[in-house]
Each structure stands twice: as C-alpha cells, then as structure tokens.
N, C-alpha and C positions, 0 to 999 in steps of 0.2 A: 732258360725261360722259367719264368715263376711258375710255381703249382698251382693246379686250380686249388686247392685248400689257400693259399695264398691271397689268390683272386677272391676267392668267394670273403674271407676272411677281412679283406681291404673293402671290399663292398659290404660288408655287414655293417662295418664302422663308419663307412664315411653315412648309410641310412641313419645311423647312432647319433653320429653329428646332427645330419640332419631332421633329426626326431628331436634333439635336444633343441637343436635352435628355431625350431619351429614352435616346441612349448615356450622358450622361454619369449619367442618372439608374441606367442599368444596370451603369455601371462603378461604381457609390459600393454599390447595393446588393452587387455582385460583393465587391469590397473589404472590404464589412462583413461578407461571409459570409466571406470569408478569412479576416480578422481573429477572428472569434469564433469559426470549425470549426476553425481551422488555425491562424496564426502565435499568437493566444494561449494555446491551451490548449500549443505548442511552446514558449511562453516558460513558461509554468506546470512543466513538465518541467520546464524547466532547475533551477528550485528545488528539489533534490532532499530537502533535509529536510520541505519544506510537503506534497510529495507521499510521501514516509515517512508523518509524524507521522497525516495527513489517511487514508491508507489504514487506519493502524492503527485510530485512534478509530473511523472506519467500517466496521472490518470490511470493507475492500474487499479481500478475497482475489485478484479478478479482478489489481489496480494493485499488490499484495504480490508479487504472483508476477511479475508482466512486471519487479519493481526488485530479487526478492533473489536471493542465487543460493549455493548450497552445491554445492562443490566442480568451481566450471564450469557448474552445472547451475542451471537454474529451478527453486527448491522446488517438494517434491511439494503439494499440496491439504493434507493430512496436517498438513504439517511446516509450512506457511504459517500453517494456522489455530494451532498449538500457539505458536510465535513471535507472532503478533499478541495471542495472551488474555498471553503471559508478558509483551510490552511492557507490556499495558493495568493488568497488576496491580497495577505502582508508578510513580505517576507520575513519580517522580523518574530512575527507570532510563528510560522513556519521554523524559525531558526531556535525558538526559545524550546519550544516543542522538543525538536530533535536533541537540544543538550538536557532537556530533562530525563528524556528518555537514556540519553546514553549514560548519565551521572547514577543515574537510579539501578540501572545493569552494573554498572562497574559495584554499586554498592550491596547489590542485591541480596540477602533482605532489606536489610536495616533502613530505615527511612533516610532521607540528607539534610540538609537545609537549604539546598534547593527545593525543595520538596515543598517547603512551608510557603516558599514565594510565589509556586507558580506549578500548582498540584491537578495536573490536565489526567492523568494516567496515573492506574493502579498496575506496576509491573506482575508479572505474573510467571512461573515458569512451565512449562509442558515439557511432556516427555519428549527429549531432541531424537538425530538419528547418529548413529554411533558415536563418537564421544563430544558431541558438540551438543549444548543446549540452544531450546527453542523459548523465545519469549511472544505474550501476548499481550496486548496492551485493552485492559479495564478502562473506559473511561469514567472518570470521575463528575459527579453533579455540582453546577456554580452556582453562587449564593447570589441572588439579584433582588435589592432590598427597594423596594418601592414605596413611597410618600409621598402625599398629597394636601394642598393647602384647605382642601375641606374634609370632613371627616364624610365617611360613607361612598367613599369614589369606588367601583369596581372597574378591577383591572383584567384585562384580559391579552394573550400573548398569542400572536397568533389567531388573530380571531376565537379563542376559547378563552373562557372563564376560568380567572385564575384564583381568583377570590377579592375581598375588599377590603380593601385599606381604611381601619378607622382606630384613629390614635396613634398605637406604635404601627414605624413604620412593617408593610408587608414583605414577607419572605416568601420567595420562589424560589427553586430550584429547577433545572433543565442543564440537559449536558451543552458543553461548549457550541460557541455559536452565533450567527446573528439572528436577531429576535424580531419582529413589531411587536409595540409595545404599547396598547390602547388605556386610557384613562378615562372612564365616561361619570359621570355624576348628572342628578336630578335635581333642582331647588325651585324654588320660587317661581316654580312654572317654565323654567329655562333648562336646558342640557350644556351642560357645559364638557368639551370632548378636547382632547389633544394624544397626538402619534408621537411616540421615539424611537428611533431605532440602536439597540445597545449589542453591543460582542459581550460572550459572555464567554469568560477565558483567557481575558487580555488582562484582566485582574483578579487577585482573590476574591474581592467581594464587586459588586456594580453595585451604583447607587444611581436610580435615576428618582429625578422627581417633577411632578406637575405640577402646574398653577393652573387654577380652574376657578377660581374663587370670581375673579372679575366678570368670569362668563355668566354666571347664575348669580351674580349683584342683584338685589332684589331693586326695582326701579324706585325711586324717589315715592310717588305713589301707594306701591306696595308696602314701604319702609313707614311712612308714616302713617299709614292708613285714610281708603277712599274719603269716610266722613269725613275729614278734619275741614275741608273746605267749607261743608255745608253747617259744620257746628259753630266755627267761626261766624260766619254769615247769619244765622238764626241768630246766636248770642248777642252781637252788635247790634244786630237787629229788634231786637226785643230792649233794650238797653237804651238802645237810640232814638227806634225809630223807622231809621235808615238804613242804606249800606254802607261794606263797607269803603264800597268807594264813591257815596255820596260824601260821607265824613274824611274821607282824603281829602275831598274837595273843599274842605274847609279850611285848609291849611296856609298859611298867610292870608288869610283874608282878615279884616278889620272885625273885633270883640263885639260892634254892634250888629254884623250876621249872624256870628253867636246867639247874637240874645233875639233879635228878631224873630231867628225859626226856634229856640228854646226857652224863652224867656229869659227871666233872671235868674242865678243861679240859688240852689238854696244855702251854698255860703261862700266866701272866699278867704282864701288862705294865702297871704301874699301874695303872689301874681298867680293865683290858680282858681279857677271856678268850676267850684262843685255842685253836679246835676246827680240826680238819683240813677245811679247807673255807669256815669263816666265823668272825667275831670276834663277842664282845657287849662293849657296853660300859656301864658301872653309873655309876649316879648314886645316891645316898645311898642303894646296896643295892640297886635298882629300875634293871630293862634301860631305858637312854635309846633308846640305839638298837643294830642289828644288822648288819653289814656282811657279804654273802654272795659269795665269790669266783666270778664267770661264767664262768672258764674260758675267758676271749677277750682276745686282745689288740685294745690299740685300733684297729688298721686292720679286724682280724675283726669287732666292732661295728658299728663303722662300715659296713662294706657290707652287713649285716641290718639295721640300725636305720635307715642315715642320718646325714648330719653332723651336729652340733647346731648350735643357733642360736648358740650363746657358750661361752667356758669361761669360770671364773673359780678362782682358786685361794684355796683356803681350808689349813687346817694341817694337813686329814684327806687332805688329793692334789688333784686338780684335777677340780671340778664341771662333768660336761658338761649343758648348759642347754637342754632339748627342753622344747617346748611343753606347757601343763600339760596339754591332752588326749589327750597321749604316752602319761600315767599313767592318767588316770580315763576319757576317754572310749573308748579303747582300750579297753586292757587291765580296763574295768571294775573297775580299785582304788579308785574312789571311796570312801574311809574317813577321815572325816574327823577322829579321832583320829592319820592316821600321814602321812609324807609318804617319797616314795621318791625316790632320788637316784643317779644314774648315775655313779660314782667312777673316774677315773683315777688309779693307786698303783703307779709302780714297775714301769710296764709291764705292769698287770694292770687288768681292768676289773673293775669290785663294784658289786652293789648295794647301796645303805644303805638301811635303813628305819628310823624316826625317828620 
C-alpha cells in the first residue's frame, strides 16, 4: 500500500492541478469578458462611420449625441432627433455621409478631396480606450446663398430673421438640414411673400432664389399716377371746350360739324385745320383724326404720367408708346372705333385721337 506521505502528496497535486486550471479557467473567462464588455465594443468605436450610419438607421439618439457636436457642444435631444430623420430621409445623403466620414479617418489629419465636395464633418480625435482610438464628428456650417428679384426682401429661416437681401446675393449659414425658407418684401402698398424649402448639405453651396417682383407690381394707376386722367380731361377741355369723349365723337363725321360747333378754323394747312388749341385733320371730307395741344412739355408729362415704354417716330412727331391700359383700363377710353396717342411735336406734347 502507498504511504500516506504518498497519498497526501498525490492529493496536494492533483488541488495544484486544480488551482491551476481553475485560474487559468478564470483568466480566459476574465479575457472574454474583456474582450466582449471592453476591447471590442473600443475597437467597434474606432469605426466611426459603422457607429454614424448604425446609430442613425436605429434611432440611437443616446450613440448620436455621445459622436456629434455643434459648435463644441453635444447636440441638444432636439437637434439630434431632427438630424438623424434628415439623414434617414435619403439614402443617398446617408450614404455620402458615412464615406466622408470614413475617407477622412482613414486620412486623419490631413484634409481629402473628398473633403472639398461634400464637407458635412470636422473629424476629430479623443482619447480612445486601450490602444484603439475614438473619433468625434464637428459638424460643419452650409453656405445657403439667397436672391431676390427686388432689392430689400427679408429673408427669414425658420420663422426668424435672417437678414435682407439687397443687391449681392444674401449669405446664411446653419448646419446641415432641411430649412423653410420665407421671403417677404413691402412695395407699392402690396406684400409680396413666397416659401422654399431647401436641404442644406446635399450641396457645397444652395442657391435658392425668389421672384416677388410681380406680387408688389405697382398697378397701372399707381405707375402712372392718379391725376393723369383728370389733367388730360382739364387740358382738352380748356383747349376744346369739351371732352374728351365729346371730341371722340367727332371722328368721321363730316368737316361741316367741325366748323358748325368751332367755326372756321384760323388756318389750314393741306388737309389740316388749325383752331387755337388743337388741329383736325380730313380725309375725303370726314375728321381722320384730332390732335389736342396738352399744354406740357415733355419733361412736364413725364413726371405726371411716367416715362413711356418706347418712342418711335412717325411724320406726325414722335409717338410716345404707354401700355394699352394707359388708355382704356385707366382712363376708361375703351372705344373701340378710336385709338388715342400721346404726340411729341416741337417741343409740345398732343393728344391725337384717331
């Protein structure tokens, strides 16, 4: 029979064994909890696109906020959730996103040229956990360049005032994102207003622009000013006599109603008879038309009426060219047997009617 020094001696060693395999069972279990609580989810970090793209798709607000940061700071809850649904909306912006990010790690520091096309993030390094580094992602502010067809429009983003665009076009900046995007202007007694909604992100720069200009068109009235109707009307009138749509009413009729309500004239000039005030002029016997002196020279015109759109010259002096609603929607001469025509002659302004 074995010794008890023997026995004791087999039993020391086999606890020996069992002490050994018992560490080394508690170092491997240690290890794999290392491995899986710690060193890998530290290497996992290190990816910082996998940990982007992954928080986005899952709405991990918690993993959003620990990796992005505006202006130095941890976004707000707020502003996390608004940026993660703007990623989710296109996947393609989601997709450009994550290769910038990952281009700009692989290159870290040095900028890329990626970089210049599509600059969402300022990579950033922090201190990792054991040999793995930890990235943070800066977001970067988008250039959104706004113009308008009137000078003086304020723009506003978001219901806030962003300032107003007059001449070169306006510059904004706001991080990535979708915007509203208000244009309001004042003129002529009118508001003229229009909404865009623009991503800011999807390009280097955004350009958006208004047209506002039709809304706040000053009305035909406004443009050529209230009196012009009633200066017309006095001038003919004084001139005449009449108005001026008694002397429309003259028009084809026979030279002897001429002269019946005017007399004779005090001179004539080829087929034209000259009264102190205004001309007629005859065509086989029968008034073509009437030329009634305004009593204004053309600069005086001009600042009641308005410049006109064109001149052109014709034999009878120089036709100034206002929009047809000058005549008929105005002034209510819509008659469409006669046409009236604003005459430059020698330094004299005339109406013709025709």
């Amino acid at each position: 029979m074995p010794s008890r020094m023997t026995l004791f001696e087999q039993k020391k060693k086999r606890n020996q064994r069992l002490l050994i395999s018992g560490i080394a069972l508690l170092l491997i279990i240690l290890a794999g909890w290392m491995y899986v609580s710690q060193i890998k989810p530290a290497a996992e970090r290190e990816r910082t696109e996998a940990v982007f793209m992954k928080a986005v798709n899952d709405n991990d607000r918690a993993t959003f906020q620990k990796l992005v940061y505006e202006d130095d700071q941890v976004v707000s809850i707020a502003e996390a959730n608004r940026l993660m649904k703007w990623f989710r909306a296109d996947e393609g912006r989601l997709s450009r996103a994550v290769t910038e990010i990952k281009v700009d790690q692989q290159n870290y520091p040095e900028p890329t040229a990626e970089k210049t096309e599509q600059d969402l993030f300022e990579l950033k390094k922090t201190a990792g956990r054991f040999w793995f580094d930890e990235y943070v992602l800066h977001l970067n502010k988008q250039l959104l360049q706004v113009t308008s067809d009137v000078p003086g429009t304020t723009v506003f983003i978001e219901d806030e005032e962003a300032g107003v665009q007059d001449g070169e076009p306006l510059k904004i900046k706001r991080f990535p994102g979708e915007y509203d995007v208000l244009a309001t202007v004042e003129a002529n007694g009118k508001t003229g207003r229009d909404r865009q909604t623009v991503q800011l992100g999807d390009k280097k720069t955004t350009e958006v622009t208004f047209k506002l200009a039709d809304q706040i068109k000053p009305d035909v009235t406004e443009q050529y000013g209230l009196d012009i109707e009633k200066l017309l009307e006095t001038e003919v009138k004084a001139r005449t006599g009449k108005s001026i749509d008694a002397m429309t009413a003259y028009l084809d009729e026979n030279r002897s109603s001429i002269e019946k309500e005017f007399g004779s004239p005090a001179s004539n000039v080829a087929n034209r008879a000259l009264y102190d005030g205004f001309e007629v002029t005859y065509a086989s016997g029968k008034v073509k038309s009437i030329m009634i002196d305004l009593n204004k020279t053309p600069s005086e015109l001009e600042a009641v009426a308005g410049k006109p759109e064109s001149k052109s010259n014709e034999s009878i002096g120089t036709v100034w060219e206002y929009p047809t609603s000058f005549f008929e929607d105005i002034l209510g001469w819509l008659n469409l047997r006669s046409e009236k025509r604003v005459i430059e002659r020698s330094d004299k302004m005339w109406l013709e009617l025709r």
